[in-house]
N, CA, C and O atoms as a GROMACS GRO file, in nm:
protein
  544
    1UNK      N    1   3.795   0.517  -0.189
    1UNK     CA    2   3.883   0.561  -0.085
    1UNK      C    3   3.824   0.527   0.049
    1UNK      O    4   3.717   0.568   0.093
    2UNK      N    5   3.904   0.453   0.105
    2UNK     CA    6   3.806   0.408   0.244
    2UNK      C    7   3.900   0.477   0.353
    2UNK      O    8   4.019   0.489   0.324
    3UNK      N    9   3.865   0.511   0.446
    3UNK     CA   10   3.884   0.625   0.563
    3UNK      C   11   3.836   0.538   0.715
    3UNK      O   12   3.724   0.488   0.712
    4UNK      N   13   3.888   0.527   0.796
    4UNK     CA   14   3.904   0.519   0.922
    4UNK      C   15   3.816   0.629   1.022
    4UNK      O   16   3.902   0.708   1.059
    5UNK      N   17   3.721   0.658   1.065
    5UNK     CA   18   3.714   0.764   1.154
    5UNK      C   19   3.722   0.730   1.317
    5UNK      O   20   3.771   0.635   1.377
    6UNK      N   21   3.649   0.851   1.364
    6UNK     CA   22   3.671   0.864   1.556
    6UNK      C   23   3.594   0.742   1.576
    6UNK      O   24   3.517   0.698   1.491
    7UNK      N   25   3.609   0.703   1.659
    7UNK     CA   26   3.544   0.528   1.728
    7UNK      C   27   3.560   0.463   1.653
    7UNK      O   28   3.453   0.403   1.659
    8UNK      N   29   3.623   0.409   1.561
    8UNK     CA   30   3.690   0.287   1.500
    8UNK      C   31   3.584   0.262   1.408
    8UNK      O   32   3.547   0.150   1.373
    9UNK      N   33   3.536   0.369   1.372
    9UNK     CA   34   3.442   0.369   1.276
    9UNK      C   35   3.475   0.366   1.094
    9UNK      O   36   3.521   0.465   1.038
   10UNK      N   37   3.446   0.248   1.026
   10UNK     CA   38   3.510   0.263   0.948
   10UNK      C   39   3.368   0.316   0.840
   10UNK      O   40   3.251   0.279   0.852
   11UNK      N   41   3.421   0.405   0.744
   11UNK     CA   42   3.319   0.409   0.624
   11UNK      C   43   3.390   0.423   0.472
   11UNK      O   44   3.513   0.420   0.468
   12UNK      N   45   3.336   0.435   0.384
   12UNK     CA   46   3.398   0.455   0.265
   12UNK      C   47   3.286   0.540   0.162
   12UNK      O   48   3.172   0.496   0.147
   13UNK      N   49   3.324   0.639   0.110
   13UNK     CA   50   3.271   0.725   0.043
   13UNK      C   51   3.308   0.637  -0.101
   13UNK      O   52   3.422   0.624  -0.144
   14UNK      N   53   3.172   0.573  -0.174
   14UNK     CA   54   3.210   0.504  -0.292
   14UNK      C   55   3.146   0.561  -0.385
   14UNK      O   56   3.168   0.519  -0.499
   15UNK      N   57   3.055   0.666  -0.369
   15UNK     CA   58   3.029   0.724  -0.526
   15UNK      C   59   2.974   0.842  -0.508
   15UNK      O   60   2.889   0.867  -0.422
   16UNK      N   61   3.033   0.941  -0.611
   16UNK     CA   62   2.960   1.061  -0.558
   16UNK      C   63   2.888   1.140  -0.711
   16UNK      O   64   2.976   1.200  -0.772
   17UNK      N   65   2.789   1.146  -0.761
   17UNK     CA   66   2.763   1.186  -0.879
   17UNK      C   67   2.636   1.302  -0.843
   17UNK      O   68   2.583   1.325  -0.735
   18UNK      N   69   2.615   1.352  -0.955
   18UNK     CA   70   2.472   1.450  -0.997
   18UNK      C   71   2.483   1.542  -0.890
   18UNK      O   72   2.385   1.564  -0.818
   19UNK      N   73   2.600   1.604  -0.869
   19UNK     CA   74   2.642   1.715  -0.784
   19UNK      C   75   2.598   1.862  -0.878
   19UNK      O   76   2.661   1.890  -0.980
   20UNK      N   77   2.518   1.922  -0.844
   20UNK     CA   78   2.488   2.003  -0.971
   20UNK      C   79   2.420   2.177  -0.888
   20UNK      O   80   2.313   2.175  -0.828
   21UNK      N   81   2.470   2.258  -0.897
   21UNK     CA   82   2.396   2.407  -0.861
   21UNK      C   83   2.372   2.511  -0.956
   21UNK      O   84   2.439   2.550  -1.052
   22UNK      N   85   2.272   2.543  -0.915
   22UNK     CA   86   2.160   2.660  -0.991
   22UNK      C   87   2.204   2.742  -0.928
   22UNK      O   88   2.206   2.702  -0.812
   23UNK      N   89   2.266   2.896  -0.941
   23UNK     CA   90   2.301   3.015  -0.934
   23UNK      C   91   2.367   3.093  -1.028
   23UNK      O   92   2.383   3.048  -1.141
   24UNK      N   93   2.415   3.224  -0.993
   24UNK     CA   94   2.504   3.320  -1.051
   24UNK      C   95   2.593   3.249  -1.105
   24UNK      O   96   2.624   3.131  -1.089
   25UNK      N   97   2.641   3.348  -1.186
   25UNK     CA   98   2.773   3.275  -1.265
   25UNK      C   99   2.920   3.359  -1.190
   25UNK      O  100   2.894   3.436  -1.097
   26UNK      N  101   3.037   3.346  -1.223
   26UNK     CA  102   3.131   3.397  -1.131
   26UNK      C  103   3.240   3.284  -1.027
   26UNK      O  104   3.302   3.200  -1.092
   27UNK      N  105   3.251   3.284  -0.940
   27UNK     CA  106   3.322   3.209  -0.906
   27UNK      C  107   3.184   3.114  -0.804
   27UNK      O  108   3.063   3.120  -0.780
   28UNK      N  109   3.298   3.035  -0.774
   28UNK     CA  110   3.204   2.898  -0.707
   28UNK      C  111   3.163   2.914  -0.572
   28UNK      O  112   3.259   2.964  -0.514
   29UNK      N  113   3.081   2.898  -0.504
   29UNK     CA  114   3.012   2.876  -0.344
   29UNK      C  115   3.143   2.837  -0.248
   29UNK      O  116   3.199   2.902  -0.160
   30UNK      N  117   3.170   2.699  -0.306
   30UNK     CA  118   3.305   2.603  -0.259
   30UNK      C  119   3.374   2.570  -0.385
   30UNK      O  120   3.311   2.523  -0.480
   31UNK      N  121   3.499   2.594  -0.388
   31UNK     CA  122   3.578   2.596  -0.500
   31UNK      C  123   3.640   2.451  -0.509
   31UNK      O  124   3.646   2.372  -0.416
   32UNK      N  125   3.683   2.430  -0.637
   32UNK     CA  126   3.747   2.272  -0.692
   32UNK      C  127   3.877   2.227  -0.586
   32UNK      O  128   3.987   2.282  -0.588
   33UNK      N  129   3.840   2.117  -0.493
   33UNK     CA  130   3.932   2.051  -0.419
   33UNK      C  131   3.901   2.128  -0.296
   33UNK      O  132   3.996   2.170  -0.231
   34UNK      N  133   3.781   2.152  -0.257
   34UNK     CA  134   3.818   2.192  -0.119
   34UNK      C  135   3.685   2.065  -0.056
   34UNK      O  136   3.588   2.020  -0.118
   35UNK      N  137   3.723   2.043   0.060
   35UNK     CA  138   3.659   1.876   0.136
   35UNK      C  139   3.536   2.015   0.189
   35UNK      O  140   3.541   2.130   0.233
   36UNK      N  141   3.441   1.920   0.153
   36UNK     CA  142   3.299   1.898   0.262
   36UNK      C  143   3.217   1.818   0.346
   36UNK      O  144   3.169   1.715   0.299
   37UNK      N  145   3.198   1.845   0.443
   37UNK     CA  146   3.165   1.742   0.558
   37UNK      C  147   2.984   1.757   0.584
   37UNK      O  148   2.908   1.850   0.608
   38UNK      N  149   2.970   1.611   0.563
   38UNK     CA  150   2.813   1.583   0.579
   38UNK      C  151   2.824   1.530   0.657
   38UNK      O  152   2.900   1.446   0.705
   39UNK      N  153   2.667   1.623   0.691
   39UNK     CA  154   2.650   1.533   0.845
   39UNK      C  155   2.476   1.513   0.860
   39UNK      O  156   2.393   1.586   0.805
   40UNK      N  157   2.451   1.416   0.932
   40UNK     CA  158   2.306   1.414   0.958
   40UNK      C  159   2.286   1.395   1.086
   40UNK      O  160   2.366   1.370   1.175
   41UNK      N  161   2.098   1.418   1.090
   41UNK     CA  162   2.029   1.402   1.222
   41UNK      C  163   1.880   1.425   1.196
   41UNK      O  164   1.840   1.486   1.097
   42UNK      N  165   1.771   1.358   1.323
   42UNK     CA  166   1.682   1.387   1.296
   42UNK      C  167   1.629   1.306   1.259
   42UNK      O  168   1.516   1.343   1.231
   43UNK      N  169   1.651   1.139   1.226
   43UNK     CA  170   1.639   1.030   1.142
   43UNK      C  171   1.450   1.063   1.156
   43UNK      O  172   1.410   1.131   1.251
   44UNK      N  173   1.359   1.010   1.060
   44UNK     CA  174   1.222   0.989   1.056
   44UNK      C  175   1.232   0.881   0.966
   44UNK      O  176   1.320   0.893   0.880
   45UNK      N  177   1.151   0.760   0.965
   45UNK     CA  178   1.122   0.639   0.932
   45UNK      C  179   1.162   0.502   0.990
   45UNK      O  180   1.231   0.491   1.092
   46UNK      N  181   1.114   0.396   0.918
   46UNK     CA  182   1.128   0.254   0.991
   46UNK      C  183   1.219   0.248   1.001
   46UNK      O  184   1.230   0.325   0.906
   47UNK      N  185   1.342   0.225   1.034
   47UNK     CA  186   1.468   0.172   1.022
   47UNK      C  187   1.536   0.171   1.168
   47UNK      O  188   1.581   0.272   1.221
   48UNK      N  189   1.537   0.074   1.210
   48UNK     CA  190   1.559   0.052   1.306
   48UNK      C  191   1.656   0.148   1.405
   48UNK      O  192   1.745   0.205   1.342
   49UNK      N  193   1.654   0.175   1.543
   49UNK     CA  194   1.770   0.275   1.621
   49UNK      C  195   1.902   0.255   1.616
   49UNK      O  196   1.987   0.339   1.644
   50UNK      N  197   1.923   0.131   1.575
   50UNK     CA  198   2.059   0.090   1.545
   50UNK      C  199   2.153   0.123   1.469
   50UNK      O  200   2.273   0.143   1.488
   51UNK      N  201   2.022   0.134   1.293
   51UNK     CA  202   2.080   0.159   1.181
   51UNK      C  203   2.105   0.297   1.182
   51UNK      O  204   2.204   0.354   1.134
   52UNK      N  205   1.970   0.367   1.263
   52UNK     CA  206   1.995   0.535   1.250
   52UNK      C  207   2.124   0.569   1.324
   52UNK      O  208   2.209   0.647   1.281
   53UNK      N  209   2.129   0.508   1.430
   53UNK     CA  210   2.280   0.576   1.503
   53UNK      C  211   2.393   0.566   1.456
   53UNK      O  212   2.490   0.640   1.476
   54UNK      N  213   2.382   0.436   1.364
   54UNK     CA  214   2.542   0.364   1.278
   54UNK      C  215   2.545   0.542   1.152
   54UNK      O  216   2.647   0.609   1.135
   55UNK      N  217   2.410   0.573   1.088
   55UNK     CA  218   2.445   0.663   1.021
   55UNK      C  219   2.511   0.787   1.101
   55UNK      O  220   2.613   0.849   1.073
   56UNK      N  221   2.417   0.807   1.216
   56UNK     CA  222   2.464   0.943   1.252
   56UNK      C  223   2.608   0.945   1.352
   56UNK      O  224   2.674   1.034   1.406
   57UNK      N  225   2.616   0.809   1.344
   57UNK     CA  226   2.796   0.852   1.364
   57UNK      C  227   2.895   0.871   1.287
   57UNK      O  228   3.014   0.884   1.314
   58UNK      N  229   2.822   0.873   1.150
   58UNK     CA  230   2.916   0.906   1.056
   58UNK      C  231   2.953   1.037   1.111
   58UNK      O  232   3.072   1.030   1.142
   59UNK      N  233   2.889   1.197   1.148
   59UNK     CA  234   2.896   1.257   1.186
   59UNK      C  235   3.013   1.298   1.211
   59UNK      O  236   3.057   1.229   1.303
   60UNK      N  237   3.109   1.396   1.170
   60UNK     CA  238   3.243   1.480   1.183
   60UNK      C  239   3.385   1.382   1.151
   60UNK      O  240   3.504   1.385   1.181
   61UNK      N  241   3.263   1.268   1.049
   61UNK     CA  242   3.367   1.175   0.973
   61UNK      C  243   3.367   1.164   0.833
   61UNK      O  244   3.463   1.128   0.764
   62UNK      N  245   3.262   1.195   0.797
   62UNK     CA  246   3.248   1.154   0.684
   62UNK      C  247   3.248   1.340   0.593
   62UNK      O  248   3.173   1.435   0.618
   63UNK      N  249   3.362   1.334   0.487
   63UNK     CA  250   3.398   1.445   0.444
   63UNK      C  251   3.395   1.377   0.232
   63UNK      O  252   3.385   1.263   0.187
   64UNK      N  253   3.405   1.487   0.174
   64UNK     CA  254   3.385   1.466   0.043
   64UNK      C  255   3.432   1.562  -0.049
   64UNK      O  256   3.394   1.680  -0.046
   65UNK      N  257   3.529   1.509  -0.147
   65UNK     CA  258   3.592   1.653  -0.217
   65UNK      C  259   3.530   1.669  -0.370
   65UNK      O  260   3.556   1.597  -0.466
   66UNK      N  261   3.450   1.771  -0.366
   66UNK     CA  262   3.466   1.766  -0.538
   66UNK      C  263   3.533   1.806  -0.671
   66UNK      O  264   3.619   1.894  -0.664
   67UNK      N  265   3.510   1.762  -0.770
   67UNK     CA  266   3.613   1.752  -0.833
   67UNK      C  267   3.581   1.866  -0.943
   67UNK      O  268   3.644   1.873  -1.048
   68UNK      N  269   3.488   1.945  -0.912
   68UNK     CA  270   3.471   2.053  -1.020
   68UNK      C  271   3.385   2.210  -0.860
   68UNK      O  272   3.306   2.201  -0.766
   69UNK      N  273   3.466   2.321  -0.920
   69UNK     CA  274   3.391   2.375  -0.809
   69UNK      C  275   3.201   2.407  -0.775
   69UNK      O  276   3.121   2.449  -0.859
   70UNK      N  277   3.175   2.377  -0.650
   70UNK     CA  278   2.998   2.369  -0.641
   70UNK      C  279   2.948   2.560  -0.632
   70UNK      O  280   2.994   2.663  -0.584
   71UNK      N  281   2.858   2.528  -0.692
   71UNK     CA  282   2.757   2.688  -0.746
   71UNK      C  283   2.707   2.720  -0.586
   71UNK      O  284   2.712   2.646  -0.488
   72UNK      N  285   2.668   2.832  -0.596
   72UNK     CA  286   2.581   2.912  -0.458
   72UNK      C  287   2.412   2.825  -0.514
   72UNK      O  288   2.412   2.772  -0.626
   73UNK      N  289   2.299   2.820  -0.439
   73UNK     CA  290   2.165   2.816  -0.461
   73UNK      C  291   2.135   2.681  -0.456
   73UNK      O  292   2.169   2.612  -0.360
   74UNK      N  293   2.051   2.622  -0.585
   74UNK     CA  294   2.004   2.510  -0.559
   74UNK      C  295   2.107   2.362  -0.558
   74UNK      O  296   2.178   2.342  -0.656
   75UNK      N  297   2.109   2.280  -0.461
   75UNK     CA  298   2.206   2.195  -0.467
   75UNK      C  299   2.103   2.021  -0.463
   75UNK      O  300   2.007   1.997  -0.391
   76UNK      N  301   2.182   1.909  -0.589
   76UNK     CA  302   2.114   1.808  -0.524
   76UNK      C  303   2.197   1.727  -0.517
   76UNK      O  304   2.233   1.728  -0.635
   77UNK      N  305   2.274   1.638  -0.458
   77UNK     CA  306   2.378   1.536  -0.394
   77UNK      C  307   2.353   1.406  -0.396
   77UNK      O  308   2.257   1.375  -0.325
   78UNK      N  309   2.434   1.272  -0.481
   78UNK     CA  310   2.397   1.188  -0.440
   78UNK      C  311   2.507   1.092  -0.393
   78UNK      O  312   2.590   1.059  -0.476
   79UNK      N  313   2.516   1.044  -0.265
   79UNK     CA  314   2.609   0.997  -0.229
   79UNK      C  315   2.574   0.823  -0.158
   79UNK      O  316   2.473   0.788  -0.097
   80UNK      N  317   2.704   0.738  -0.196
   80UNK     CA  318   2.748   0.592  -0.154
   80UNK      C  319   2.804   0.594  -0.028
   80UNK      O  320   2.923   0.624  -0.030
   81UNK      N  321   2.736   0.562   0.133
   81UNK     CA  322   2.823   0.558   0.210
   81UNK      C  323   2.792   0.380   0.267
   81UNK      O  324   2.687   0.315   0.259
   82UNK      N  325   2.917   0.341   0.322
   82UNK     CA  326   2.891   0.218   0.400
   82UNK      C  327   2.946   0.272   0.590
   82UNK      O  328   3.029   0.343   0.648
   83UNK      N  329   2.843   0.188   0.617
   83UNK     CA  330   2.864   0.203   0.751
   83UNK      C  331   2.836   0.086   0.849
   83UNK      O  332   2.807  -0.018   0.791
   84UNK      N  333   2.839   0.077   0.997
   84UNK     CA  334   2.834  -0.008   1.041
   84UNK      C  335   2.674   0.008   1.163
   84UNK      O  336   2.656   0.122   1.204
   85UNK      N  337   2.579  -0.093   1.208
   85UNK     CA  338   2.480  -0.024   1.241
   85UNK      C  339   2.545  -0.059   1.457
   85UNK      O  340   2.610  -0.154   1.502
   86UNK      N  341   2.498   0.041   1.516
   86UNK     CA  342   2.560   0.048   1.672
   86UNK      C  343   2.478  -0.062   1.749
   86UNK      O  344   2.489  -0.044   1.870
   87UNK      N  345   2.413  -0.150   1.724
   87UNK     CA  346   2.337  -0.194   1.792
   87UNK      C  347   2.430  -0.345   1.757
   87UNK      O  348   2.504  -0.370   1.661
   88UNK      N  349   2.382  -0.446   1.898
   88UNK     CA  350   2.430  -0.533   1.898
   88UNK      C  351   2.516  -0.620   1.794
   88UNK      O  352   2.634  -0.655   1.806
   89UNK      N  353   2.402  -0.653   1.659
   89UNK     CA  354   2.472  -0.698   1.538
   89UNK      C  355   2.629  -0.647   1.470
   89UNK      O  356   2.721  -0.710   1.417
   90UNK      N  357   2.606  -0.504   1.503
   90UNK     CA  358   2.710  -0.450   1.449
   90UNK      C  359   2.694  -0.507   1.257
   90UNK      O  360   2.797  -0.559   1.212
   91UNK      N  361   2.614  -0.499   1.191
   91UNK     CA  362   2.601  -0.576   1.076
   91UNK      C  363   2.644  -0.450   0.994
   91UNK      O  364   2.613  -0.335   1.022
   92UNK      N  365   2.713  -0.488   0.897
   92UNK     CA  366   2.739  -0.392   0.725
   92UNK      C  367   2.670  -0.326   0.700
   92UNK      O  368   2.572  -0.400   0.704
   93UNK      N  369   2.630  -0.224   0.670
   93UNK     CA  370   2.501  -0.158   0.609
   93UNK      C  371   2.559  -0.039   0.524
   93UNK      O  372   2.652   0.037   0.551
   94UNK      N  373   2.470  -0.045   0.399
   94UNK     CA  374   2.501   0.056   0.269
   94UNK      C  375   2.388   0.133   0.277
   94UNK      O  376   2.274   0.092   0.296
   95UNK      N  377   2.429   0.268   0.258
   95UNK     CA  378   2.308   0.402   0.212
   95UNK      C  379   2.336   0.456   0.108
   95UNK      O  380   2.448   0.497   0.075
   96UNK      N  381   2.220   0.462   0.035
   96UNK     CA  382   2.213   0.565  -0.091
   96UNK      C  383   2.162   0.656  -0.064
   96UNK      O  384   2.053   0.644  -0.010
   97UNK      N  385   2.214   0.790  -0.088
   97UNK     CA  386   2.154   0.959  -0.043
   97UNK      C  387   2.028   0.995  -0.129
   97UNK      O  388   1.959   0.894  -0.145
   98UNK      N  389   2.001   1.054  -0.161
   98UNK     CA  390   1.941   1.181  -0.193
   98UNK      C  391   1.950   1.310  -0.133
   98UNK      O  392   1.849   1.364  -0.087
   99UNK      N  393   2.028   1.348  -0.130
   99UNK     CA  394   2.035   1.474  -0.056
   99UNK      C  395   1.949   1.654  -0.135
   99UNK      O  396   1.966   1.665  -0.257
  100UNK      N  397   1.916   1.703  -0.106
  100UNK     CA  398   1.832   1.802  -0.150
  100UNK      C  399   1.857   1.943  -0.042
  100UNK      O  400   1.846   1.933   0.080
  101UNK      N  401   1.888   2.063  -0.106
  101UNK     CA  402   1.956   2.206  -0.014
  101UNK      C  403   1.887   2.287  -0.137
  101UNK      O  404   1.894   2.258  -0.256
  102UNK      N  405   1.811   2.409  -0.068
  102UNK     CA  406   1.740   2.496  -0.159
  102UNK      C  407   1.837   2.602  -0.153
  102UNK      O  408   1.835   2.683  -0.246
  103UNK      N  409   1.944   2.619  -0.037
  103UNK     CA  410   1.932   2.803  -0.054
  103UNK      C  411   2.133   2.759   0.010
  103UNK      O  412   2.192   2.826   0.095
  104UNK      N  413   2.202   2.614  -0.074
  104UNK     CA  414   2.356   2.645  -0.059
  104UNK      C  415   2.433   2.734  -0.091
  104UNK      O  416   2.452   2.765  -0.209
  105UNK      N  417   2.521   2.821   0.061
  105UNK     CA  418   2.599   2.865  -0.012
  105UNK      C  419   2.759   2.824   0.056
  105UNK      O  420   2.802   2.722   0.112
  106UNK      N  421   2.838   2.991   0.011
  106UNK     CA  422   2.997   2.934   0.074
  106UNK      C  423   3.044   2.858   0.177
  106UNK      O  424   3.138   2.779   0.170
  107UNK      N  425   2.950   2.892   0.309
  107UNK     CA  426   2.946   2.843   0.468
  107UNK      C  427   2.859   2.709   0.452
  107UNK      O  428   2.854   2.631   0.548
  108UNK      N  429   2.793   2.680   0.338
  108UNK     CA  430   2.737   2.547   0.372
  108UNK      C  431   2.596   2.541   0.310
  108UNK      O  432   2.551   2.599   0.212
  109UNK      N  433   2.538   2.453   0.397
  109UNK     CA  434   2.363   2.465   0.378
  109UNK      C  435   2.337   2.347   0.438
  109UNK      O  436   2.412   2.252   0.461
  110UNK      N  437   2.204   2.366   0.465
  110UNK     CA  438   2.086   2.273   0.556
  110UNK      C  439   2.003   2.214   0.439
  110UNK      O  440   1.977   2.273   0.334
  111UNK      N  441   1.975   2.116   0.466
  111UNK     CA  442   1.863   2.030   0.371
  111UNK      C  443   1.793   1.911   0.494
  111UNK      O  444   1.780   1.892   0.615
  112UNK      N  445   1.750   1.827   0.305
  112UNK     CA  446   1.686   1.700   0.369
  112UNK      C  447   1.791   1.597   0.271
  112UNK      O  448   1.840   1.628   0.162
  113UNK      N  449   1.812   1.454   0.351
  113UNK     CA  450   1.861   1.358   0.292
  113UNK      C  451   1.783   1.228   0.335
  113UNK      O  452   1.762   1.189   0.450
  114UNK      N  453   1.738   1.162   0.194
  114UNK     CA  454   1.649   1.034   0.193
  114UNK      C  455   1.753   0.928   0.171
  114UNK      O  456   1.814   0.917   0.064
  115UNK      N  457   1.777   0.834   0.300
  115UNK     CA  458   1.856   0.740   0.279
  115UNK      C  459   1.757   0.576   0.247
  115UNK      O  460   1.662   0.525   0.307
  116UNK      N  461   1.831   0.536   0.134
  116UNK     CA  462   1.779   0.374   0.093
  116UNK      C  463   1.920   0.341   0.127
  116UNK      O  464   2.030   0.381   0.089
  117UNK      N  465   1.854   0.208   0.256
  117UNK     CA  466   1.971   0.121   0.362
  117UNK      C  467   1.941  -0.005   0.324
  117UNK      O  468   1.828  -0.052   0.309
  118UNK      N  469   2.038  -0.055   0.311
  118UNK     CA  470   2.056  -0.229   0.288
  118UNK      C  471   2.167  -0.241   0.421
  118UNK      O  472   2.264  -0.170   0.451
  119UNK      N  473   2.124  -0.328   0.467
  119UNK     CA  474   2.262  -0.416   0.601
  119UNK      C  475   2.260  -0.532   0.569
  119UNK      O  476   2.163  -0.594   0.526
  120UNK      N  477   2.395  -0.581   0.590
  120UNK     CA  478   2.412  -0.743   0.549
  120UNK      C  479   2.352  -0.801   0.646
  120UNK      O  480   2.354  -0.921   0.616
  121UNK      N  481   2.265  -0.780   0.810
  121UNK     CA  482   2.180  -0.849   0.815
  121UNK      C  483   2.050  -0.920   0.797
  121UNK      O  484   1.991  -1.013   0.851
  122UNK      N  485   2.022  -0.812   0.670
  122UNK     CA  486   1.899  -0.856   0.554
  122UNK      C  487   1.814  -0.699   0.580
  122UNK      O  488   1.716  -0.685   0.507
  123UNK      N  489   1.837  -0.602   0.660
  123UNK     CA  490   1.745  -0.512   0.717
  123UNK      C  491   1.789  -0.410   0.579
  123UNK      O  492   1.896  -0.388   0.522
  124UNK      N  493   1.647  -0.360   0.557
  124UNK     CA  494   1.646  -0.298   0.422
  124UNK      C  495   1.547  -0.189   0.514
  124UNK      O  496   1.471  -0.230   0.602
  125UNK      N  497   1.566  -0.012   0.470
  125UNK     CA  498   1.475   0.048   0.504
  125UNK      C  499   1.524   0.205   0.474
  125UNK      O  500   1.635   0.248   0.505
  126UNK      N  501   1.411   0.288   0.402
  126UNK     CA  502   1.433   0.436   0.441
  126UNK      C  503   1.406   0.553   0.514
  126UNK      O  504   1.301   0.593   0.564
  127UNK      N  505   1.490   0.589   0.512
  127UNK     CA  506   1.501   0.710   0.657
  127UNK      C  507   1.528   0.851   0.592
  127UNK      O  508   1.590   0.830   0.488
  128UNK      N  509   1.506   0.987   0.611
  128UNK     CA  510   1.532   1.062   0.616
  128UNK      C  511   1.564   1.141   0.710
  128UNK      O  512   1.512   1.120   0.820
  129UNK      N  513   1.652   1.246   0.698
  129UNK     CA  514   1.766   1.320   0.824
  129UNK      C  515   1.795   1.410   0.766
  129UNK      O  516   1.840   1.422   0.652
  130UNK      N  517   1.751   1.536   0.901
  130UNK     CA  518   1.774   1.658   0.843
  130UNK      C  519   1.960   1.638   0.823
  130UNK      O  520   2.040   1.570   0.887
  131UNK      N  521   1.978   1.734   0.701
  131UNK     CA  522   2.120   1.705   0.676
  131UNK      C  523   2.173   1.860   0.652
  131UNK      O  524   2.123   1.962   0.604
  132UNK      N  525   2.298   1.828   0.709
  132UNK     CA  526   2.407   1.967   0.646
  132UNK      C  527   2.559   1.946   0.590
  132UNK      O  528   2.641   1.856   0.611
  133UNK      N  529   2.562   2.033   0.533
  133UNK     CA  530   2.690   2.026   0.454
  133UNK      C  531   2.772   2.186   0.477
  133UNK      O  532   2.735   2.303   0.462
  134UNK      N  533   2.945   2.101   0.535
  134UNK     CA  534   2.991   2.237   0.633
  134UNK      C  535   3.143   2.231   0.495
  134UNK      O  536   3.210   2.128   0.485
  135UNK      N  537   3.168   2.332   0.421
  135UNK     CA  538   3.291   2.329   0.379
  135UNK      C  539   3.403   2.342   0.465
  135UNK      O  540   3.399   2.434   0.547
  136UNK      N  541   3.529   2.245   0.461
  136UNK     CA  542   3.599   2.271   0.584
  136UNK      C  543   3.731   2.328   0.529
  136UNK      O  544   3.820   2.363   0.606
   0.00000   0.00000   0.00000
């Protein structure tokens, strides 16, 4: 499903698997079909200022529905985003998540997310960003 966001920013949410929470049993944190919005910041590692800003404009664009409802407590996320990097090239660039949240619940949660970046201008590199996840 590819999506359009604010500044002509285009991305596409292409895979979302090993969505998985450790808690109580009962009803769900965020229930089946309701969108969540990731967002990052904070970038730490090589990857150039370009690539980090192309991610963090994903920022109040990039949303994700799942398809079974998510548990309260331990959460680990792995998500496909493409994006574009802000710096001159403007070149393609793909991230693979890791995302990691110790203490998710209904309102959300704070973590860390380890991104592995490929850009079609050959720039390969990982970054991590503090990350959150807001049910909307």
């Amino acid at each position: 499903m590819g999506m359009t966001g604010r500044r002509g920013l285009r991305w596409m949410l292409l895979g979302l698997g090993a969505l998985a929470g450790c808690g109580g049993g009962g009803a769900p944190c965020v229930p089946e079909g309701k969108s969540i919005a990731v967002s990052r910041m904070n970038g730490a590692g090589p990857c150039p200022a370009g690539v980090v800003a192309g991610v963090t404009s994903l920022n109040g664009n990039e949303t994700f529905t799942p398809m079974k409802g998510v548990s309260c407590g331990v959460i680990h996320l792995k998500l496909t985003v493409t994006f574009f990097s802000q710096d001159a090239s403007h070149a393609s660039c793909m991230g693979t998540d890791a995302i990691a949240f110790t203490d998710f619940q209904a309102t959300g949660g704070s973590g860390t997310d380890t991104m592995d970046i490929t850009c079609a201008d050959g720039t390969t590199c990982t970054e991590t960003f503090d990350a959150t996840l807001t049910p909307q």
